[in-house]
C-alpha positions in Angstrom: 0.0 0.0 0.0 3.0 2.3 0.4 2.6 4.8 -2.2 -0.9 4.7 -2.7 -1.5 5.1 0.9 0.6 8.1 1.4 -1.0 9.6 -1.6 -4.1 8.6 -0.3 -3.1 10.3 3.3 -2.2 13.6 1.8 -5.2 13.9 -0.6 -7.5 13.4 2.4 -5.3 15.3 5.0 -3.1 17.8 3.0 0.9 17.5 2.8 1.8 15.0 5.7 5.4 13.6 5.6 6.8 10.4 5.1 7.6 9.6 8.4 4.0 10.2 9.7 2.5 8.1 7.0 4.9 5.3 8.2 4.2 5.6 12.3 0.3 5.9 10.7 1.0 2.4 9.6 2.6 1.2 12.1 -0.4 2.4 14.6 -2.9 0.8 12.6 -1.3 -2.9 13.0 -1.5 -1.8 16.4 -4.7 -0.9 16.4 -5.6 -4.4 15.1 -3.7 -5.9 17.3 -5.3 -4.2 20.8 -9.1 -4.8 19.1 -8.7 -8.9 19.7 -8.8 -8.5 23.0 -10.7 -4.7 23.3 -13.7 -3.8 21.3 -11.8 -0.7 19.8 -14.1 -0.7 16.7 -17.3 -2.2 14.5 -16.1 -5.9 13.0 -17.5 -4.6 9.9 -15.4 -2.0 9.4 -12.0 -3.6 10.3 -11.7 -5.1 6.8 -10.6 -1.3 5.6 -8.9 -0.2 8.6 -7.2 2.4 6.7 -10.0 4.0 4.6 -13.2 3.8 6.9 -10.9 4.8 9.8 -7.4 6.7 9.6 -8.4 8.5 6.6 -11.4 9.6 7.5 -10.2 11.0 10.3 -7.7 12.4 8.7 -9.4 14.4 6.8 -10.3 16.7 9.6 -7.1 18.3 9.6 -7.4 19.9 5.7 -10.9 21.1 7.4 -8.6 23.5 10.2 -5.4 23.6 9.0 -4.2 26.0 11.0 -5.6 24.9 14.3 -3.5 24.0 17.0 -5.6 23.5 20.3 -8.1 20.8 19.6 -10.4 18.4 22.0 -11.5 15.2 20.9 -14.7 13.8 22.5 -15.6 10.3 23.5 -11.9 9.2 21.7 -12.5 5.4 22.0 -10.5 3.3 19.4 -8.6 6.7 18.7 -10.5 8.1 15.7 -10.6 10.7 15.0 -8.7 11.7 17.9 -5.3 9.6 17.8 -5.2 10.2 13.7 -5.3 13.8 14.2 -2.7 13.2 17.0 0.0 12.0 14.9 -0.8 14.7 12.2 -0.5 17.1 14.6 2.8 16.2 15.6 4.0 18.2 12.5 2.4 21.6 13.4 4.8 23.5 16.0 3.2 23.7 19.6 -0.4 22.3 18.7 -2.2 19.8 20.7 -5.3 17.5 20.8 -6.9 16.2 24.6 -8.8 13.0 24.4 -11.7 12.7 26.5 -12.8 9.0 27.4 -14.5 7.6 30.0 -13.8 3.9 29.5 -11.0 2.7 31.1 -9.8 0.3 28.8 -9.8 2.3 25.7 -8.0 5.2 27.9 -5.8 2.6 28.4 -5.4 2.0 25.0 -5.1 6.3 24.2 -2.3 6.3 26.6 -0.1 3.7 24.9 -0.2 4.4 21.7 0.3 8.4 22.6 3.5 7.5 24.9 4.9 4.6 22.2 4.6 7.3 19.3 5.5 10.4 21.5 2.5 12.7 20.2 1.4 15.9 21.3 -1.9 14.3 23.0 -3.1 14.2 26.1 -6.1 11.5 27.8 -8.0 12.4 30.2 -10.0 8.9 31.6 -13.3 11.4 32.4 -16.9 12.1 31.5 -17.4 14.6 28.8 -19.2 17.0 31.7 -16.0 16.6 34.0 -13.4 18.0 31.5 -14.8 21.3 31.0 -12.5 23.0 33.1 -9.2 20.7 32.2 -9.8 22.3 28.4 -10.2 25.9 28.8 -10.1 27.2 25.0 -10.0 24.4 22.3 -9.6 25.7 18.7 -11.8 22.5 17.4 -14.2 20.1 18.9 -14.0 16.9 17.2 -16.6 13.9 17.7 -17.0 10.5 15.4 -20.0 8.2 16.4 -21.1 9.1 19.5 -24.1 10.8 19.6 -26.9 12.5 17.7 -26.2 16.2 16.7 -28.3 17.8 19.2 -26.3 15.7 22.2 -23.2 16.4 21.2 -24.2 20.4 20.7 -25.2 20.5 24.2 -22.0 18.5 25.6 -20.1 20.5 23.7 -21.9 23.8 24.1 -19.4 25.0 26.8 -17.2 25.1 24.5 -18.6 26.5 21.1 -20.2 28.8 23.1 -17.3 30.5 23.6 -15.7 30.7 20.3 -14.8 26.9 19.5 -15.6 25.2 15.9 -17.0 21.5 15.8 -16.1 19.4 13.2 -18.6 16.3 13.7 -18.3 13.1 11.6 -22.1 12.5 10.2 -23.7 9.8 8.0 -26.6 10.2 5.2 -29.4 11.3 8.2 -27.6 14.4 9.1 -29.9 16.7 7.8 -32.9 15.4 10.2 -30.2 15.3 12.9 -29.8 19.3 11.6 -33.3 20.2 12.2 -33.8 18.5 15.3 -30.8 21.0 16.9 -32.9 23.9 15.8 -35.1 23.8 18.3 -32.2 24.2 21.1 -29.6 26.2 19.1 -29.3 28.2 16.3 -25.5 28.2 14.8 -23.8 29.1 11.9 -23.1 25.6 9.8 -20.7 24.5 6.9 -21.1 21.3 5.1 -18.3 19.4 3.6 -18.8 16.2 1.7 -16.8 13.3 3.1 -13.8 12.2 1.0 -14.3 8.6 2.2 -18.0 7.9 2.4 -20.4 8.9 -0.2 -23.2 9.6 2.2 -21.3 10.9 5.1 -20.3 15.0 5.9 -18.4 16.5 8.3 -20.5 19.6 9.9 -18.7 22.6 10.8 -21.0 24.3 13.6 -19.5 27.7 15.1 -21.2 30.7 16.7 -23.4 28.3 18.8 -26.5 30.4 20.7 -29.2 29.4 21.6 -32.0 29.5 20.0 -34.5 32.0 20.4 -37.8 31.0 21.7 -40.9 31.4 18.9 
């Protein structure tokens, strides 16, 4: 796969170097290796590791390329969180926080950030108790693990103060959409995934909430 996977890797993610591509590898035989005896991930989707997973994360980082203080929610197998992680590693002083509650899969976060040495941090806590541990994130990320108008309110104190989301959706965003109307109105981008046909990734900023008819 090695040159059509880093081609791949930089058409999702923008330029990424060698050397990330190859600890990218290296983390999804990993990956494979801690799902036997952790449920990191869907069965179904472990026969494309690379293209339902790492490069759909990846992606994210073309989205806010300039980003440097990001907060990943509910991180579990380490997407998109981990993937962004390792991209990361090439932008000067930025930094992503993974926020999972499970111990296991924290478990899992914490060695794959320590054996690659990237600019990540896990914090094994509730959504609601990491507020104050991530003052001013840059971008919210989130990748199946809620419906829209959940993950608008657990992020809210965030976004509310200036924070962009960048949330992984499949074909029934746009009822998912409506539904967050009635709470909040924000101001929202749509950008087509580069790895699933039916899937977007929303860009929600300037959440408020909505006024009352």
């Amino acid at each position: 796969m090695s040159a059509d996977g880093w081609a791949d890797l930089q058409k999702a993610a923008g330029p990424v170097s060698r050397e990330t591509f190859e600890r990218l590898q290296a983390f999804e035989q990993l990956f494979l290796k801690w799902n036997r005896s952790i449920n990191l991930a869907a069965p179904s989707t472990l026969d494309d590791v690379w293209r339902r997973h790492i490069l759909d994360s990846a992606q994210l980082a073309r989205i806010a390329p300039t980003a440097t203080r990001w907060v990943d929610l509910g991180s579990g197998g380490g997407f998109p969180g981990l993937v962004l992680g390792f991209l990361l590693k090439e932008r000067p002083g930025a930094s992503i926080d993974l926020v999972e509650s499970n111990r296991k899969k924290a478990s899992f976060l914490q060695s794959v950030v320590g054996q690659f040495d990237l600019p990540a941090r896990v914090l094994a806590k509730r959504i609601d108790d990491s507020y104050p541990l991530v003052p001013a994130p840059e971008i919210v990320t989130a990748r199946a693990l809620a419906a829209l108008p959940d993950l608008l309110d657990l992020a809210a104190p965030w976004l509310t103060k200036g924070a962009r989301a960048l949330f992984h959706k499949g074909r029934d965003y746009r009822a998912e959409v409506e539904e967050s109307t009635h709470r909040w109105a924000f101001d929202l981008v749509e950008h087509s995934s580069m790895t699933d046909p039916h899937g977007v990734i929303l860009q929600i900023s300037d959440l408020r909430p909505a006024k009352q008819q």
